[in-house]
DOMAR-445061 format. One record per residue (C-alpha): x, y, z negated; residue number from 1; residue in three letters. Coordinates in steps of 0.25 Angstrom, whole numbers. Layout:
BEGIN
SEDO  x  y  z  num  residuo
SEDO  X  Y  Z  NUM  ala
...
REM end
This chain:
BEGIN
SEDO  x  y  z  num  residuo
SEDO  86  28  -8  1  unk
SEDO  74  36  -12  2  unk
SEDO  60  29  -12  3  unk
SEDO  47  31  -13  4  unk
SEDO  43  29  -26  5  unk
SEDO  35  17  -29  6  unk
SEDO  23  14  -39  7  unk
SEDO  20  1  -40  8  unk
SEDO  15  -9  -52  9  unk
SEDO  15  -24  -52  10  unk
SEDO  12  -28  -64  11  unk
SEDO  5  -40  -71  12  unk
SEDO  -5  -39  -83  13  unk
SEDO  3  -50  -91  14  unk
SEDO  14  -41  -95  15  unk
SEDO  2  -30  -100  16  unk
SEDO  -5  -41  -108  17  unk
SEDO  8  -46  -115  18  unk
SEDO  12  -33  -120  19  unk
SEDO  -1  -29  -127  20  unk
SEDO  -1  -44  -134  21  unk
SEDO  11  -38  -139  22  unk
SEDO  3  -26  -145  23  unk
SEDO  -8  -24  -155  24  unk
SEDO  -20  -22  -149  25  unk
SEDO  -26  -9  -161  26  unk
SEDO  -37  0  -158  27  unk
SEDO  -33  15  -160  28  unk
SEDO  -41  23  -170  29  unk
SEDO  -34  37  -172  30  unk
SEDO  -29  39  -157  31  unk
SEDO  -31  45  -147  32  unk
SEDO  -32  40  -130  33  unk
SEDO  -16  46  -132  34  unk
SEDO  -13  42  -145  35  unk
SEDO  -14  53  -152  36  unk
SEDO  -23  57  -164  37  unk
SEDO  -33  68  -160  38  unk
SEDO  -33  83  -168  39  unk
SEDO  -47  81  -170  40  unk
SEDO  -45  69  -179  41  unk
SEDO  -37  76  -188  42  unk
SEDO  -47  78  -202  43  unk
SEDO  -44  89  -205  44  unk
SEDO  -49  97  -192  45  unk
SEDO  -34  102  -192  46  unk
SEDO  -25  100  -180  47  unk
SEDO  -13  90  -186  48  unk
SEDO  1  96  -187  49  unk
SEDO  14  90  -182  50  unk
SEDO  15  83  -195  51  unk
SEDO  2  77  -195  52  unk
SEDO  4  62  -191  53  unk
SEDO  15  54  -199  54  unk
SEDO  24  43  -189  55  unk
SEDO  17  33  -195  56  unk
SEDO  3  40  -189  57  unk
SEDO  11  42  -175  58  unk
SEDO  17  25  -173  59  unk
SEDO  2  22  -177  60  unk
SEDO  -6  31  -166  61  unk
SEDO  7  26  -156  62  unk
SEDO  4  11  -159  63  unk
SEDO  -10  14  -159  64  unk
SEDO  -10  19  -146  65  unk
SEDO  -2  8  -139  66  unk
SEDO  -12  -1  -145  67  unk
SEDO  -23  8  -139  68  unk
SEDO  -16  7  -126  69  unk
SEDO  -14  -11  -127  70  unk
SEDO  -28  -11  -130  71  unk
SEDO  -33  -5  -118  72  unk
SEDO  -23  -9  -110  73  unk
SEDO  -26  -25  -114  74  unk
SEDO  -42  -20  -114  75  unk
SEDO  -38  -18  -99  76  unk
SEDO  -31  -29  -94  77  unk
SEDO  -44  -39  -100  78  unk
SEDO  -53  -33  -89  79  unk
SEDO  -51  -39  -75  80  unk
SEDO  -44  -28  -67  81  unk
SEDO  -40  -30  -51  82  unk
SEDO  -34  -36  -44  83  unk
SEDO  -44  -49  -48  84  unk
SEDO  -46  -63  -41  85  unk
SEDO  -60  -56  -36  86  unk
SEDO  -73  -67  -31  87  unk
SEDO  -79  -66  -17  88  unk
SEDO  -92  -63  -24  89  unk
SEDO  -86  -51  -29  90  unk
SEDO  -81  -45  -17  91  unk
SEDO  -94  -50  -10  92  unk
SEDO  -102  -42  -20  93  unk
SEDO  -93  -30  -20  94  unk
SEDO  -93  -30  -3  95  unk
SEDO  -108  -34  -4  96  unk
SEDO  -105  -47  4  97  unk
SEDO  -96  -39  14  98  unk
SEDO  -106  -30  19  99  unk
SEDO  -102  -20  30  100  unk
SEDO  -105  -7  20  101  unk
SEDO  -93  -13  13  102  unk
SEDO  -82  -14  23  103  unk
SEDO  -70  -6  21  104  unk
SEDO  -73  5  33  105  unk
SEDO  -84  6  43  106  unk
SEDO  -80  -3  54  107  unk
SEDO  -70  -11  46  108  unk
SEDO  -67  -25  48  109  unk
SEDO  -75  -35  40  110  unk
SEDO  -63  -37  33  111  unk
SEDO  -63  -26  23  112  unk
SEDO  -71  -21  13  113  unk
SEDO  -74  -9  3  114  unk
SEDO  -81  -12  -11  115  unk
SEDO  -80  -11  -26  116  unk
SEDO  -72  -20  -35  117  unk
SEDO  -74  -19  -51  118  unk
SEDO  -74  -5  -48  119  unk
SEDO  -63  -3  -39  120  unk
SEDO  -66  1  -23  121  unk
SEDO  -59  -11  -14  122  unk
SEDO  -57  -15  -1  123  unk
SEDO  -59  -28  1  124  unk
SEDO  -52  -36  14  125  unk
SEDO  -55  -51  18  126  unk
SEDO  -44  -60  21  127  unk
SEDO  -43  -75  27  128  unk
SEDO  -37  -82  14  129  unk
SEDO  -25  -92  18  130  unk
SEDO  -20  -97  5  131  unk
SEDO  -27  -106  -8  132  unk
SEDO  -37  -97  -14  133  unk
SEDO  -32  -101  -27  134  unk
SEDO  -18  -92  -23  135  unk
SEDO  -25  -80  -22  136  unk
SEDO  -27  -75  -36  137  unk
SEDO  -12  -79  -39  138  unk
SEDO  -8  -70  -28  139  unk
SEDO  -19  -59  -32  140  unk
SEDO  -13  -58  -46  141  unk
SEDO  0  -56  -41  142  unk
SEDO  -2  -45  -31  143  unk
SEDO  -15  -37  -37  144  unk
SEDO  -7  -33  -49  145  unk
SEDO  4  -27  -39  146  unk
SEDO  2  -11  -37  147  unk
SEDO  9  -1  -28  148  unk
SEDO  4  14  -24  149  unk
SEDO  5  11  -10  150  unk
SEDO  -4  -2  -11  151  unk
SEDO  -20  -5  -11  152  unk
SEDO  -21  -12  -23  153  unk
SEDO  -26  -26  -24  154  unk
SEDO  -40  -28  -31  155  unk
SEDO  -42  -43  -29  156  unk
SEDO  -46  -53  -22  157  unk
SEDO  -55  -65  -18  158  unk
SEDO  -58  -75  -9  159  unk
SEDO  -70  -80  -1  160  unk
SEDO  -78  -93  -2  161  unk
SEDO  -72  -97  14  162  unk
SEDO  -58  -93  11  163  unk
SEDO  -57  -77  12  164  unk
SEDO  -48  -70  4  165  unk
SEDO  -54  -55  0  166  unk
SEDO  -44  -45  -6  167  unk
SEDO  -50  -33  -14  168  unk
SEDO  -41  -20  -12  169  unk
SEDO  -39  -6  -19  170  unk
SEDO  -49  3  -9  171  unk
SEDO  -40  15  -8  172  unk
SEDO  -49  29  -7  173  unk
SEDO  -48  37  4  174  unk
SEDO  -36  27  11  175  unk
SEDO  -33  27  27  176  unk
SEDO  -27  17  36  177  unk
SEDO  -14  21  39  178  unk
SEDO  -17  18  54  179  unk
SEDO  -30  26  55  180  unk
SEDO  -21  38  50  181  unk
SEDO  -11  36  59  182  unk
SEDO  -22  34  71  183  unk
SEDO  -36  38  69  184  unk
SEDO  -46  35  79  185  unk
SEDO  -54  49  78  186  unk
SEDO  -41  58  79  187  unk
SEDO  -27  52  83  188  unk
SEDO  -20  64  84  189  unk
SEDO  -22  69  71  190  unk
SEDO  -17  60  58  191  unk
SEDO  -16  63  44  192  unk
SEDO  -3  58  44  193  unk
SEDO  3  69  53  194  unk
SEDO  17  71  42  195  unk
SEDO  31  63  42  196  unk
SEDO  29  62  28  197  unk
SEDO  15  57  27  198  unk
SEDO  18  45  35  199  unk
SEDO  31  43  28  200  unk
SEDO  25  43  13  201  unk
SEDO  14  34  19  202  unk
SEDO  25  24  25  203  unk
SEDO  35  25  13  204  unk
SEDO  21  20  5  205  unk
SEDO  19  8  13  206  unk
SEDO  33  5  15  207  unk
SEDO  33  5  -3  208  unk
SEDO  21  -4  1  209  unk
SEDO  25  -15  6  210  unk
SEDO  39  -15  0  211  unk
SEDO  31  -17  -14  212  unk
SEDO  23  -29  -8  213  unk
SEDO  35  -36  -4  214  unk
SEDO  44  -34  -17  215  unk
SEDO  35  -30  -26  216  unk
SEDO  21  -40  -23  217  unk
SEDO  31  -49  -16  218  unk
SEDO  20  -52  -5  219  unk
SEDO  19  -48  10  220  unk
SEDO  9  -38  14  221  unk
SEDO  6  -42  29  222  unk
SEDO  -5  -31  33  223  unk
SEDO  4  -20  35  224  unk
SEDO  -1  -11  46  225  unk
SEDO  -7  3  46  226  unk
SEDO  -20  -1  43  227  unk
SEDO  -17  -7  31  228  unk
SEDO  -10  5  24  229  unk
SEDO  -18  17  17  230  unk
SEDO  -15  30  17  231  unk
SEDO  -22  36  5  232  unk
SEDO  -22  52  2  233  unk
SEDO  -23  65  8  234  unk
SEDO  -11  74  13  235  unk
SEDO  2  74  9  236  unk
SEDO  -3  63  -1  237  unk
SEDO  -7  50  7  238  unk
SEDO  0  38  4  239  unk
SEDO  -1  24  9  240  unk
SEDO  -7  12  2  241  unk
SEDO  -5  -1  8  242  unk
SEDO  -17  -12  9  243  unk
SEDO  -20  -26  9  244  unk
SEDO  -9  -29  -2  245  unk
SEDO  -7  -44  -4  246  unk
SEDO  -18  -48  8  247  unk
SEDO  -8  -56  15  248  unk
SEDO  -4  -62  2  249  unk
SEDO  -16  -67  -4  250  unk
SEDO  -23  -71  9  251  unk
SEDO  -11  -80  10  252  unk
SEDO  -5  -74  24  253  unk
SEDO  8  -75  19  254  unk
SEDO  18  -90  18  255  unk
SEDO  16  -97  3  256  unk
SEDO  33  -95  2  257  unk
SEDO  33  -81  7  258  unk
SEDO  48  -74  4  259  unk
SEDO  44  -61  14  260  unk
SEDO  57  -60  19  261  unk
SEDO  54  -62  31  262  unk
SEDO  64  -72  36  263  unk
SEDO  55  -82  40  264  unk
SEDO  40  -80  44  265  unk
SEDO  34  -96  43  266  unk
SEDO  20  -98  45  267  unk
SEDO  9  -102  32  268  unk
SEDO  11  -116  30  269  unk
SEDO  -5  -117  30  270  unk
SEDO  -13  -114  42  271  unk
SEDO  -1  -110  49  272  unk
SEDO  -6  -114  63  273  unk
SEDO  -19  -106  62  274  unk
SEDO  -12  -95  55  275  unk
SEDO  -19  -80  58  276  unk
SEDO  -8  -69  60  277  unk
SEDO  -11  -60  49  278  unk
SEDO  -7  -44  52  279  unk
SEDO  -10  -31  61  280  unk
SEDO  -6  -30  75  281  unk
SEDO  6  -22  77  282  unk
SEDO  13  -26  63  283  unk
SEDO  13  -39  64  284  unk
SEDO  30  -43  64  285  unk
SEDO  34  -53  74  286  unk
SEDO  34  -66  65  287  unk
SEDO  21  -65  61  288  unk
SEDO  15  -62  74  289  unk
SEDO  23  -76  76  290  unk
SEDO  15  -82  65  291  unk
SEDO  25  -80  54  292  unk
SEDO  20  -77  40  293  unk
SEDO  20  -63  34  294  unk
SEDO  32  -58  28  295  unk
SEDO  38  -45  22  296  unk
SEDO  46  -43  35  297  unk
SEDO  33  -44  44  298  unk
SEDO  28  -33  33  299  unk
SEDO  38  -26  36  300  unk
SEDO  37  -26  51  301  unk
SEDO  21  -21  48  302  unk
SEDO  29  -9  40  303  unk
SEDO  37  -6  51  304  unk
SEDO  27  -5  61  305  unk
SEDO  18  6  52  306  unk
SEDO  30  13  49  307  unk
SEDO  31  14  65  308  unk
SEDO  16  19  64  309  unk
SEDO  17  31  53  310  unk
SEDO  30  35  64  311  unk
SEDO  22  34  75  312  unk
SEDO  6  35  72  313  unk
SEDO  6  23  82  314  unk
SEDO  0  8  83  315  unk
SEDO  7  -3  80  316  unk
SEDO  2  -8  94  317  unk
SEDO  -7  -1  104  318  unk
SEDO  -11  -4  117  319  unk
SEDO  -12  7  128  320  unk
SEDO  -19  5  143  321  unk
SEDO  -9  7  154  322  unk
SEDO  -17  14  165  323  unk
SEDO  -6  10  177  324  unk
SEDO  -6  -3  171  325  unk
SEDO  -21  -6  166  326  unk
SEDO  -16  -13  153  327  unk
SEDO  -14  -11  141  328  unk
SEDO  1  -8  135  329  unk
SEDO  5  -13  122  330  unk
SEDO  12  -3  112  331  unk
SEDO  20  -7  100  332  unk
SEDO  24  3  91  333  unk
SEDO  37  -6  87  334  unk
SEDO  41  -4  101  335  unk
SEDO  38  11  103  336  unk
SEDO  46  14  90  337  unk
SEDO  57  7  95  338  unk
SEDO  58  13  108  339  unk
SEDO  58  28  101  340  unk
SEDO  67  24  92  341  unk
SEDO  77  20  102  342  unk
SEDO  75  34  110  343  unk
SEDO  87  42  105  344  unk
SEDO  88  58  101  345  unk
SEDO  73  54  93  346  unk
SEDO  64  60  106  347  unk
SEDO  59  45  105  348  unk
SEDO  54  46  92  349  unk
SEDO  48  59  91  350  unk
SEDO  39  54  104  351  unk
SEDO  36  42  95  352  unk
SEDO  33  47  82  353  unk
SEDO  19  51  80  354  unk
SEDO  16  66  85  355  unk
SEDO  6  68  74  356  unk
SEDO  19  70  66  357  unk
SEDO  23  82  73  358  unk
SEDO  36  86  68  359  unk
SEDO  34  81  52  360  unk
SEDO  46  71  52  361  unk
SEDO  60  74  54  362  unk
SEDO  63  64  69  363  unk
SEDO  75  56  61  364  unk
SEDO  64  52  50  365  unk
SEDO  55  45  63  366  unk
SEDO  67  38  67  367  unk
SEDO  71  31  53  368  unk
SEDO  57  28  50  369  unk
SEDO  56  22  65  370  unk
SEDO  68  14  62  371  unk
SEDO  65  8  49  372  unk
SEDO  51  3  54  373  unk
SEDO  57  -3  67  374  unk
SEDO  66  -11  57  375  unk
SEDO  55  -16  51  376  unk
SEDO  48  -22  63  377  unk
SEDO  61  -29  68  378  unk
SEDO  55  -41  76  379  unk
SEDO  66  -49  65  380  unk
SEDO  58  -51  53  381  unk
SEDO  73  -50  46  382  unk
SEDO  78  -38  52  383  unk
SEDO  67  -31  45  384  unk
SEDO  72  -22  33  385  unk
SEDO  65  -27  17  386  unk
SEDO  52  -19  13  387  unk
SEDO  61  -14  2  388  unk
SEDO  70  -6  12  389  unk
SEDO  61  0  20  390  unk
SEDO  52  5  8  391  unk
SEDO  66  13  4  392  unk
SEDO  69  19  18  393  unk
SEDO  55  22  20  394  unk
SEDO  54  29  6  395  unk
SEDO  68  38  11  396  unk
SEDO  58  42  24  397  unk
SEDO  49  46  16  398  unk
SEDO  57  55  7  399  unk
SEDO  64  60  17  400  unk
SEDO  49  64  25  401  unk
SEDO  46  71  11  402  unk
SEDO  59  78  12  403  unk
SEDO  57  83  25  404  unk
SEDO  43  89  24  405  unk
SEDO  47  95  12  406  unk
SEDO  58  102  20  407  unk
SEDO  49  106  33  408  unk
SEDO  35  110  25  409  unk
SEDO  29  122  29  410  unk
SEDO  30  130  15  411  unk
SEDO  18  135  8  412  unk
SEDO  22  142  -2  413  unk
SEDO  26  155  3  414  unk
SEDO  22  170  0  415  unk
SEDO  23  181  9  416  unk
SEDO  25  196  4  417  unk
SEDO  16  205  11  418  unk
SEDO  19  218  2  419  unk
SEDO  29  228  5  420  unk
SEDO  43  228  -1  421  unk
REM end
């Protein structure tokens, strides 16, 4: 099966710093930034021949330049680099006390903020801290130095004097929530995601995600939902990034012998009876609305649910007002989509799918998507399908989406003959 292809990077500096022990460490004196001897050196003032440089000249300038090249590299790894066990004082500086000129967006909760961090832009999010604070740099320098295209990077962290965890992260430019895309206040009808393949490059994104968080970083996200995905880019190019990597972990939401295999959701042993459900409305699986702990089948289930919103531009939960009635009626997007899936000859599903679309996506395509997220928000936390697999069939969609506007693009290319023949 065909997949997207992935770019990822979890690394350690150990391994770097052992291998330039193992090499001399010599200063360069006849090469260039490439390793080469420049004309202009030659004394002469002619331009050296083919014959110029003996083999013993060219094994010096090569071993000259891997030692060039150890150098900087071990010149590098002295300085601090992020991610970095930050100080409050830091980030109190850098958010000038948490002022209300340095909060994420205008009207943001007092939650998130936007600053600078030894030169990199951050956002920066509070969190309650649930776990020795002593833990948290073991945990940071495990998952800071974990990298993937489709994640906001990690800068840091630190923690408050009254017990407030604060994490720094990568301040993607120009990014978007995923949900003010898909429903924007000013303009509803109109969406920047109006293509079958858009919403499925941004889904197979999110989908390579979460399946490296669980295999990859071996944690639990637990803030999936549309607002927590960014969709960077302009056109044919935007892609997802997903935020708040690690939150759950280092804030210590998740059990201290977490497997994430979902087959049993226990309750922290620590503070279990005053426990606060951590999550979003609408993508919060069944267990842990219970007050189960977060697993990698309840990310799953938040999957499922946004998978169920790029289809259908909807809500995870919306409440309309029933004139005949007077009340509000609840609407779940799980129960809508299961209802349209269940309407034979697929007249059900072209009523559900978002009309934004128009007719961008082949109907069969709707279906299989649909199909795939109502598996993953199975009220059975074991009856939902491995990260893993779902990544791969979302990946298939994806290529398949490509195909298909490839075939049914409007050609561009053409010249028309006027003259005579």
């Amino acid at each position: 099966m065909v997949g997207v292809r992935r770019h990822q990077m979890c690394k350690t500096k150990s391994a770097t710093a052992t291998s330039m022990a193992r090499s001399p460490a010599t200063t360069p004196t006849t090469a260039t930034a490439h390793g080469r001897r420049s004309p202009r050196a030659n004394t002469n003032g002619s331009h050296p021949g083919p014959t110029s440089y003996s083999t013993s000249s060219a094994a010096a300038l090569s071993t000259s330049s891997s030692s060039a090249a150890s150098s900087l590299q071990a010149l590098k790894d002295s300085l601090p680099d992020l991610p970095l066990l930050l100080t409050f004082a830091e980030l109190a500086a850098a958010t000038k006390n948490f002022s209300p000129a340095h909060r994420l967006a205008p009207g943001s909760s007092t939650n998130s903020f936007r600053c600078a961090l030894r030169g990199h832009p951050a956002a920066v999010f509070r969190r309650a801290l649930r776990r020795d604070p002593a833990e948290v740099s073991a945990r940071l320098a495990v998952l800071g130095h974990c990298h993937h295209a489709a994640i906001a990077r990690l800068y840091g962290a630190a923690a408050s004097p009254d017990g407030t965890l604060f994490l720094a992260y990568e301040l993607v430019p120009g990014a978007a929530p995923l949900s003010s895309l898909l429903r924007g206040a000013n303009n509803p009808s109109f969406t920047p995601l109006a293509s079958w393949h858009s919403r499925l490059r941004l889904a197979a994104d999110a989908c390579d995600a979460l399946s490296y968080v669980h295999l990859q970083a071996g944690t639990v996200h637990n803030r999936l939902s549309s607002s927590s995905v960014l969709v960077c880019g302009q056109g044919a190019l935007l892609r997802a990034k997903l935020a708040h990597f690690g939150s759950a972990d280092l804030a210590g939401e998740l059990p201290d012998d977490e497997s994430g295999d979902g087959k049993e959701a226990r309750q922290r042993r620590t503070g279990s009876r005053g426990r606060r459900i951590e999550g979003t409305r609408g993508y919060m699986a069944p267990e842990l609305t219970a007050g189960g702990s977060p697993t990698r089948r309840s990310d799953v289930f938040a999957l499922g649910v946004l998978l169920l919103e790029l289809v259908s531009g909807q809500e995870p939960v919306r409440y309309e007002f029933n004139k005949a009635t007077g009340d509000y009626e609840r609407t779940s997007l799980i129960e809508s989509a299961s209802a349209a899936s269940a309407t034979g000859g697929g007249e059900g599903m072209r009523q559900w799918v978002d009309r934004r679309l128009k007719d961008s996506f082949p109907i069969d395509a709707a279906e299989a998507l649909t199909t795939l997220a109502l598996q993953c928000v199975s009220k059975d936390p074991a009856a939902r399908p491995e990260m893993s697999w779902v990544a791969a069939k979302v990946s298939k969609l994806f290529l398949e989406a490509q195909d298909w506007a490839d075939k049914f693009r409007v050609p561009t290319d053409i010249s028309i003959s006027m003259a005579p023949r």
